[in-house]
C-alpha positions, 0 to 999 in steps of 0.5 A: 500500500502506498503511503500517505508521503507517497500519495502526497508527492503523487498528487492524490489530495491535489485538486487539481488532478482531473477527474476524467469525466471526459477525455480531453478534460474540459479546460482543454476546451478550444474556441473554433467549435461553434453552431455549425459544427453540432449541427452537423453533428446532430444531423449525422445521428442515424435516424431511430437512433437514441441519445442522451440529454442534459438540461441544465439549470443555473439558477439557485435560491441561494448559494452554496459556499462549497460549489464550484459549479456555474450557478447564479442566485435568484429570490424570484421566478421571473428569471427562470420563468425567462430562461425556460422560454430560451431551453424551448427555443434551444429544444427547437432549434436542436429538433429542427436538425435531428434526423427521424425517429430519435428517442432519448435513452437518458435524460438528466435535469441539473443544476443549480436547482431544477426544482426552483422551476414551477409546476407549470415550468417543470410541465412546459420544459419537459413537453418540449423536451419530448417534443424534441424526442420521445422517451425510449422505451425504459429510458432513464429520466432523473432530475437533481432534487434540492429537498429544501426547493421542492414539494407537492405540486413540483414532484407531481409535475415531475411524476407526470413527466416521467421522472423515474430517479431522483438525485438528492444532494446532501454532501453532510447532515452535521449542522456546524459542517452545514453552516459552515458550507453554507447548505443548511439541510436536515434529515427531516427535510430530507427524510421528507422529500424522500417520502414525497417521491416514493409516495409518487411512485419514484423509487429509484434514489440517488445521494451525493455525499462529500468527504473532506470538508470543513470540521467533518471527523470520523464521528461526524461521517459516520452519523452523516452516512447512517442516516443516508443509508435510512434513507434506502438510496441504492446509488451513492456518489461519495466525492471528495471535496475540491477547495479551489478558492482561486477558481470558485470566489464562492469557496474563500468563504470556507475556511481553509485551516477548517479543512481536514488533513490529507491523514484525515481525509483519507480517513473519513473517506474510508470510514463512509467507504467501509460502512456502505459496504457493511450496508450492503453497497458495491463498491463502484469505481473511484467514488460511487457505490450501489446496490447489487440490483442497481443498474449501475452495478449491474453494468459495473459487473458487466464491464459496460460501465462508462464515464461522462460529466455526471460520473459513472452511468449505464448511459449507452449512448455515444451522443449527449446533447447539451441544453442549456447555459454552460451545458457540455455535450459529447459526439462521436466528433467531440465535445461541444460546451454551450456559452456559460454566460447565461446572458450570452447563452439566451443572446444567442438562442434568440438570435436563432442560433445553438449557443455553442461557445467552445468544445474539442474535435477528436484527433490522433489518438484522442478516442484510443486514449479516452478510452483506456483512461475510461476503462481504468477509472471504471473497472481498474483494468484495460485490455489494452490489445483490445482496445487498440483493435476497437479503434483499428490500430496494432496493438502494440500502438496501445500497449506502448503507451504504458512504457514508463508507467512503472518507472514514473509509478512504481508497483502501482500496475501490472501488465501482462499479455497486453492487459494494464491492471491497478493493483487493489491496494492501488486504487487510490491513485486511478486518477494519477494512473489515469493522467499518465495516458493524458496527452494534454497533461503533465504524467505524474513522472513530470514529462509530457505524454503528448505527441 
């Protein structure tokens, strides 16, 4: 097992390692991808095919200390009310270039807070959501519930639309923690809303916790994770707390001598870790656990887990199309990132125009190396000889893109007869494993990859 001094030195407790949700990770994103290219993209889906879609909603009532993610606070509904009009102008524009007979396998709503949305709104968004293309049959619809923004009338219109999991953000029961973050939730409003969805029908549940904030101790977690396993999730995401101050201006709220040590990160992390399995969780990838019904698990045991910008998924689909301000998309081309200025984003769609800003079209060895990344990240292993024939090269093409690798980190992998495995008291460091096949970044050795 690798020791904690290692681990610093490799940079697992950085921030700033990628979580390889995509491959190139977004801050390679480049100018130079704009309308024209996704419309292409979207007319070259095969008819009666399906895809994903993700809707994003920026807006929050109030706003969390710990998030990094693009959001904008609003004590009014006249702002979203105005910004649902431009996602239906965006639906519209995005049907008008989508070949016959599209059907959503996946469909995720986030945010931000998508249940800041009326009833009304929640109806209006998602007829025009299917207006662009149905549901497939057994299609996967979820949406990001806030327990704090929601109640009947929302969760009925939500019902009727089709909802079918629920993703409740809860990142820690212990109230200083709360106050702290600045996300004030109890688990009687949680245990509440929870409630309300299974009374609709709603069962599947979905719970993101976070392990590494401020004043959390090995007491602390382990309340926090009792009570959400008595909430009866069957998926877990458990995410490390990422303090990037210098990137979210909401975080220098936090106070930075609060957070934990490295020691007591990984402490916490696995605390909650070996008490979900104790529960009866499998443990899945990096970060997310589920029980073994779960379709996640079941992919997982399969082998045909992947990777996208909401983490591990079951989504098959080799398109995701993105709705909505800052709203990142994935084609067979590349990626595509809609304008994260909400201002902007509406500018354009009312001009008539998809509000693509920047994005990445694949080249060289970009899929082949996304590719290995992937399968390390999600089952600790990659074939690599078979991965280079999926993507028609030789298979020591693949293969010698591990040379280094056991020099830049040693006893960490092993590989035999073309295939790279992590080895168990290694998995910590699939990220850093996963970088050292990244063209656009630095190895943990500290010499390039790119070619």
């Amino acid at each position: 097992m690798q020791t904690l001094t290692q681990l610093r030195k490799l940079g697992l407790f950085d921030a700033r390692v990628p979580r390889y949700t995509s491959y190139p990770t977004a801050p390679q994103f480049k100018l130079g991808v704009g309308s024209g290219h996704v419309g292409d993209w979207l007319a070259a889906i095969p008819a009666g095919g399906t895809v994903s879609v993700y809707v994003h909603v920026p807006f929050c009532r109030r706003l969390c200390w710990f998030c990094a993610c693009r959001t904008q606070g609003t004590k009014t509904a006249e702002p979203v009310g105005a910004y649902v009009e431009t996602l239906k102008r965006e639906l519209a524009l995005v049907k008008a270039r989508l070949p016959e007979g599209v059907a959503i396998e996946h469909l995720h709503w986030g945010g931000g807070t998508p249940t800041l949305l009326e009833p009304s709104m929640i109806s209006d968004l998602s007829a025009a959501v299917f207006d662009m293309a149905p549901l497939a049959e057994g299609a996967q619809f979820s949406v990001e519930i806030d327990p704090t923004e929601v109640d009947g009338p929302r969760l009925d219109a939500l019902a009727k639309a089709g909802l079918n999991r629920a993703s409740i953000g809860v990142q820690d029961f212990d109230p200083m923690i709360q106050e702290v973050i600045g996300r004030p939730q109890s688990y009687e409003i949680t245990r509440d809303a929870v409630e309300m969805l299974r009374a609709r029908g709603i069962g599947s549940l979905n719970v993101d916790l976070l392990y590494g904030l401020p004043h959390q101790t090995k007491a602390r977690i382990t309340d926090s994770v009792e009570k959400v396993i008595s909430l009866g999730p069957d998926r877990i995401a458990l995410f490390g707390y990422a303090h990037v101050p210098w990137m979210s201006k909401r975080q220098q709220l936090i106070p930075t001598e609060a957070l934990p040590s490295p020691e007591a990160r990984l402490e916490l992390y696995n605390t909650a870790r070996d008490l979900f399995v104790a529960a009866g969780f499998e443990e899945i990838g990096i970060d997310h656990f589920a029980k073994p019904d779960d379709g996640l698990a079941i992919a997982h045991r399969n082998g045909t887990m992947h990777r996208n910008f909401q983490g591990y998924t079951e989504d098959r689909s080799r398109v995701l199309i993105p709705i909505g301000a800052s709203s990142i998309g994935r084609f067979p081309q590349g990626y595509a990132q809609n304008e994260p200025a909400t201002s902007k984003y509406q500018e354009r769609v009312r001009a008539g125009e998809l509000p693509v800003a920047k994005g990445h079209i694949f080249t060289g060895d970009d899929l082949l190396r996304g590719r290995i990344i992937e399968k390390l990240l999600c089952d600790f292993r990659a074939d690599l000889g078979a991965i280079a024939a999926e993507h028609g090269v030789a298979p020591q093409v693949a293969i010698a893109m591990a040379d280094g690798l056991d020099a830049a980190l040693p006893g960490t992998t092993m590989l035999e007869d073309g295939v790279l495995t992590i080895l168990e008291d290694s998995r910590p460091l699939a990220r850093i494993i996963a970088r050292f096949f990244d063209a656009y970044e630095m190895s943990a050795s500290g010499h390039s990859q790119a070619v």
